[in-house]
C-alpha positions as CSV (number, residue, x, y, z in Angstrom):
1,X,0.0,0.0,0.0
2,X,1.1,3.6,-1.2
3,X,-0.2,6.6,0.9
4,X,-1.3,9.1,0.3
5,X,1.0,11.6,-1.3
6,X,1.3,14.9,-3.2
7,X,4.4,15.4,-6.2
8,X,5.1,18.0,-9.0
9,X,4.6,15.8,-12.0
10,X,4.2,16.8,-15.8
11,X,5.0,20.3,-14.9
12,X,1.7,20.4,-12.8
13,X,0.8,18.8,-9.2
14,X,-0.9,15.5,-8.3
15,X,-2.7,14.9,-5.1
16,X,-4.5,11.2,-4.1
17,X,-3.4,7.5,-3.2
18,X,-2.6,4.6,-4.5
19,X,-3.2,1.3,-3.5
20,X,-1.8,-2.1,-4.3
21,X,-2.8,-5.6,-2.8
22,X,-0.3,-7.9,-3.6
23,X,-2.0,-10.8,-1.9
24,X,-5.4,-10.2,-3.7
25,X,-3.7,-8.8,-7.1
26,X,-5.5,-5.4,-7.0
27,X,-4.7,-2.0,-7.4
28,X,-6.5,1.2,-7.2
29,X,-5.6,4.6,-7.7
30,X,-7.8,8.5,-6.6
31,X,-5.6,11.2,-8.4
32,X,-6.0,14.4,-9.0
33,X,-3.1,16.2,-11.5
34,X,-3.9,20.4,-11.7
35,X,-2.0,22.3,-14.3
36,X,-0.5,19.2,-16.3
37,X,1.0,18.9,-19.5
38,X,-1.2,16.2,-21.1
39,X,1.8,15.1,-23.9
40,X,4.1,13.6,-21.9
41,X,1.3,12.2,-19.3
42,X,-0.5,10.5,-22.7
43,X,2.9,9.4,-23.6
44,X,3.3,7.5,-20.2
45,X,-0.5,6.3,-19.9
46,X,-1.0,5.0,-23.7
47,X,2.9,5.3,-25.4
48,X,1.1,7.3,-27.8
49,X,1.6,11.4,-29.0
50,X,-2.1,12.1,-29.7
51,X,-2.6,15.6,-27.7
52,X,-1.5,18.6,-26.2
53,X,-2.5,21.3,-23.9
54,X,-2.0,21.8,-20.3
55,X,-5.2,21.0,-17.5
56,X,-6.5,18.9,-15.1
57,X,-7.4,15.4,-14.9
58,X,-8.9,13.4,-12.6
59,X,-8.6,9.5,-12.2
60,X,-10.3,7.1,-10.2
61,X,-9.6,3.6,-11.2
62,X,-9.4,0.3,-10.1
63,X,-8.2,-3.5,-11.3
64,X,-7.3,-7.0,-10.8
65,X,-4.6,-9.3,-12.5
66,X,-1.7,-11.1,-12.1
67,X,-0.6,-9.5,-15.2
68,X,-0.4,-5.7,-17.4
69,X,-3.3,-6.8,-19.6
70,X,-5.3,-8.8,-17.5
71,X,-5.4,-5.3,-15.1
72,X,-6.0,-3.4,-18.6
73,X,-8.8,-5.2,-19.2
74,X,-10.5,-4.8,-15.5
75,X,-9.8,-1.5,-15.7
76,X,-13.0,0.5,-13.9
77,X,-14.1,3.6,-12.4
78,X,-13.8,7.4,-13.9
79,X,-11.6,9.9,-15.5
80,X,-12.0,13.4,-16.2
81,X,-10.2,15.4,-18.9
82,X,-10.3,19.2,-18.6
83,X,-7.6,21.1,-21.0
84,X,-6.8,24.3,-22.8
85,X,-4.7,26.1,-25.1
86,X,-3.7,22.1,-27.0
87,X,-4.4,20.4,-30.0
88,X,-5.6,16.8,-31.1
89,X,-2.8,15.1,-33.1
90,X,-3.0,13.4,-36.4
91,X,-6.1,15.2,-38.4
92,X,-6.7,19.0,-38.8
93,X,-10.5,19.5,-38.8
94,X,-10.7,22.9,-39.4
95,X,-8.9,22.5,-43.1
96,X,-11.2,19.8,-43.7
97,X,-14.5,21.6,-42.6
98,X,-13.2,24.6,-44.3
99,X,-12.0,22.5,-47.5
100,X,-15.8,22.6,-48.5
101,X,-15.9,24.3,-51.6
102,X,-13.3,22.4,-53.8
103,X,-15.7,18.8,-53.2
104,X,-17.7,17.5,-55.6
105,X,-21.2,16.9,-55.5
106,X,-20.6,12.9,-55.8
107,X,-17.8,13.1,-52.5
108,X,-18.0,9.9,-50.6
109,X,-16.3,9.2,-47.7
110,X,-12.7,9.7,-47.2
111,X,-10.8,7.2,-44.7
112,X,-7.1,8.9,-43.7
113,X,-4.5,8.1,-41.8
114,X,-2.5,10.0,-38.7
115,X,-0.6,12.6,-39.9
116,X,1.6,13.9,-37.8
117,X,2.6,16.9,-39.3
118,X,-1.3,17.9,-38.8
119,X,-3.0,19.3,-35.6
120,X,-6.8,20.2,-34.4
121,X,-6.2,23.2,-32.0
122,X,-8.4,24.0,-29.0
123,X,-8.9,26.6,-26.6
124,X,-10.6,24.3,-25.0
125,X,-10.9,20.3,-24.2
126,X,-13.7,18.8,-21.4
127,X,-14.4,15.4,-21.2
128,X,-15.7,12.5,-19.0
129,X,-15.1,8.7,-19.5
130,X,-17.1,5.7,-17.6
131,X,-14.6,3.0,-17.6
132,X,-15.5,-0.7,-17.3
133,X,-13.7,-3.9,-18.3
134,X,-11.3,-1.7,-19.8
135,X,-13.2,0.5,-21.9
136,X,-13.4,3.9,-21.9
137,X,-16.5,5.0,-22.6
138,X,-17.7,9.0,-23.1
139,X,-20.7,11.1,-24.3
140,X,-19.9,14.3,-23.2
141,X,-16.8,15.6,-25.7
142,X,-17.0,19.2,-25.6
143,X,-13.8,20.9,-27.5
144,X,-13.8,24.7,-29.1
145,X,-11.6,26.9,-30.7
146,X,-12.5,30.5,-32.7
147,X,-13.2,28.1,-35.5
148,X,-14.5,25.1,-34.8
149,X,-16.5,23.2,-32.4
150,X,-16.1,19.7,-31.9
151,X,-18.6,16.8,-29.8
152,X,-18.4,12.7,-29.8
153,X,-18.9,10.0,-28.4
154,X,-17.5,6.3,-28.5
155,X,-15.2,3.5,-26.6
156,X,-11.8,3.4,-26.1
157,X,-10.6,-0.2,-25.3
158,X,-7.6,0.0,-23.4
159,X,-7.7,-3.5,-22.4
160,X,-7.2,-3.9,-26.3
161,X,-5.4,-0.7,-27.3
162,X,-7.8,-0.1,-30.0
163,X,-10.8,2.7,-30.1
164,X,-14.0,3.3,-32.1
165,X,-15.0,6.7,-31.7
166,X,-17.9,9.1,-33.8
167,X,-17.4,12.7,-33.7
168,X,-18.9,16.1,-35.3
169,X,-16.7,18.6,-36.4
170,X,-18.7,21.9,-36.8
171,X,-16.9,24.9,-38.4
172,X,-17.9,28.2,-36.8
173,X,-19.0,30.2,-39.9
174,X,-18.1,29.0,-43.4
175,X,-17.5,30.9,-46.5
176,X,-21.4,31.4,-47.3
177,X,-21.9,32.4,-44.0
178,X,-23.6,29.3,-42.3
179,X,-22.2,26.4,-40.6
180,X,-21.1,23.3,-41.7
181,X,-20.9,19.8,-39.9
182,X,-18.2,17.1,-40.9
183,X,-19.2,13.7,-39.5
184,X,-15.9,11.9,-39.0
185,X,-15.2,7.8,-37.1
186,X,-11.7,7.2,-35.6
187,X,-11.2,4.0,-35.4
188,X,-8.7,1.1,-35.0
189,X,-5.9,-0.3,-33.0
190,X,-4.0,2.7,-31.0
191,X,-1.0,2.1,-33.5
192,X,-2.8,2.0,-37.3
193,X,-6.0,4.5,-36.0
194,X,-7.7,5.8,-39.3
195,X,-10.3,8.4,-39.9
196,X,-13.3,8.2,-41.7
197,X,-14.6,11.5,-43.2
198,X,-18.5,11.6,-44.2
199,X,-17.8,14.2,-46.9
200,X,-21.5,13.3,-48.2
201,X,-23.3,14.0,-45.1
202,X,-20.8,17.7,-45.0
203,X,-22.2,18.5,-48.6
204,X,-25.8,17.7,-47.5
205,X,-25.9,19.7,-44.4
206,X,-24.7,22.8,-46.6
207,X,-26.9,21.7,-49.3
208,X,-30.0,21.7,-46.3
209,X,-29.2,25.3,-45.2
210,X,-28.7,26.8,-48.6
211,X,-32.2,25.3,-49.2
212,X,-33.9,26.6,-46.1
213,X,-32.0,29.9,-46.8
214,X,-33.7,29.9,-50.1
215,X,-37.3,29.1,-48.5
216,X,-36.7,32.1,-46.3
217,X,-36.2,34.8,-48.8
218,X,-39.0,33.7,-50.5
219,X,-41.5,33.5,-47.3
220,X,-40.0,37.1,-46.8
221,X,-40.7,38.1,-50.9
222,X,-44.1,36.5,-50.6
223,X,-44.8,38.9,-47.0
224,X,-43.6,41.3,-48.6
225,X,-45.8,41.6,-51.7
226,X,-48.7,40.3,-49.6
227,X,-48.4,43.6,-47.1
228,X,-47.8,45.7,-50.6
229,X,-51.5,44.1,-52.1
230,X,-53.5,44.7,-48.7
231,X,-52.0,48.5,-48.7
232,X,-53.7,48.5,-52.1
233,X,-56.7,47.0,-51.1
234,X,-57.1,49.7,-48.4
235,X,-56.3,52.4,-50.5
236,X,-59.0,51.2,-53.1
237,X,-61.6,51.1,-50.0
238,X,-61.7,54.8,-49.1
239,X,-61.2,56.4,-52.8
């Protein structure tokens, strides 16, 4: 058993306990980190660079194995993600969303791979996962920057090092003026993860609002030169 302690880790603080059961093979940890950089804490946790930003986090776990996967996959409890001023690794959603006018009207669905060389940037990053028998689960993804706004939901199996994951990318204001929502899936093992763009579903939501934008002048028009025919009307009464 570990008590309860305090360090300066990651450039931030940690606060909580851990404790481990040798006899019953179980360990359980109730951290909180406060200022952290989440790069080198991701790198640790996952052996993977897939954001950055500094924040809090908060993690209360617990498993049971003899071994490192068999505690993976027992994995249970909660963890709370709260970051700003960072960027999601791999994709950059904004040039995608804002990529809009060179598709064509017959653009199917894209699947790319990580690019490093590419980041999402946020101002902000608030998330909570459910964990049970290893898997991450959240429903809550909430990330914004002075473009773009970004929600999701989906697993992440960390008893399996693999994720499926469905977010919405929606860019603040887009050429024409509206918004624009790109539908994209991440998805696969934590080492080969590949994104699934729904370029179709993008066209169709601009498609949409350029329609009811359409229907809107013309309810307008149509008041318009209904008010214009009544004034008429009225003047024709009391000649």
């Amino acid at each position: 058993t570990i008590a309860p302690f305090s360090a300066n880790l990651y450039h931030g603080s940690m606060a909580g306990k851990v404790v481990i059961d040798a006899n019953a093979s179980t360990f359980a940890i109730d951290e909180r980190l406060a200022g952290v950089d989440i790069s080198p804490l991701l790198k640790d946790a996952l052996d993977k660079d897939i954001a950055e930003g500094k924040g809090d986090v908060g993690i209360v776990l617990q498993a049971k194995g003899l071994t490192v996967s068999a505690l993976k996959q027992s994995l249970r409890g909660k963890v709370s993600v709260n970051l700003a001023n960072g960027a999601i690794k791999g994709i950059d959603l904004a040039k995608l969303v804002q990529g809009i006018q060179h598709l064509g009207k017959d653009s199917r669905p894209e699947t790319l791979g990580v690019n490093q060389n590419e980041k999402t940037a946020f101002s902000e990053f608030k998330a909570n996962f459910n964990v049970s028998n290893g898997v991450a689960h959240n429903d809550d993804l909430a990330v914004k920057s002075t473009v773009l706004r970004l929600t999701g939901s989906g697993d992440i199996d960390i008893g399996h090092d693999r994720m499926n994951y469905n977010a919405k990318a929606v860019l603040a204001k887009t050429e024409q003026g509206g918004t624009a929502t790109l539908p994209v899936n991440v998805s696969g093992p934590f080492d080969a993860l590949k994104f699934k763009v729904d370029y179709g579903a993008l066209l169709a939501d601009v498609a949409k609002q350029k329609l009811d934008e359409k229907k809107e002048v013309l309810k307008e028009n149509a008041k318009t030169k209904l008010q214009d025919e009544l004034k008429k009307g009225l003047k024709g009464l009391f000649k």
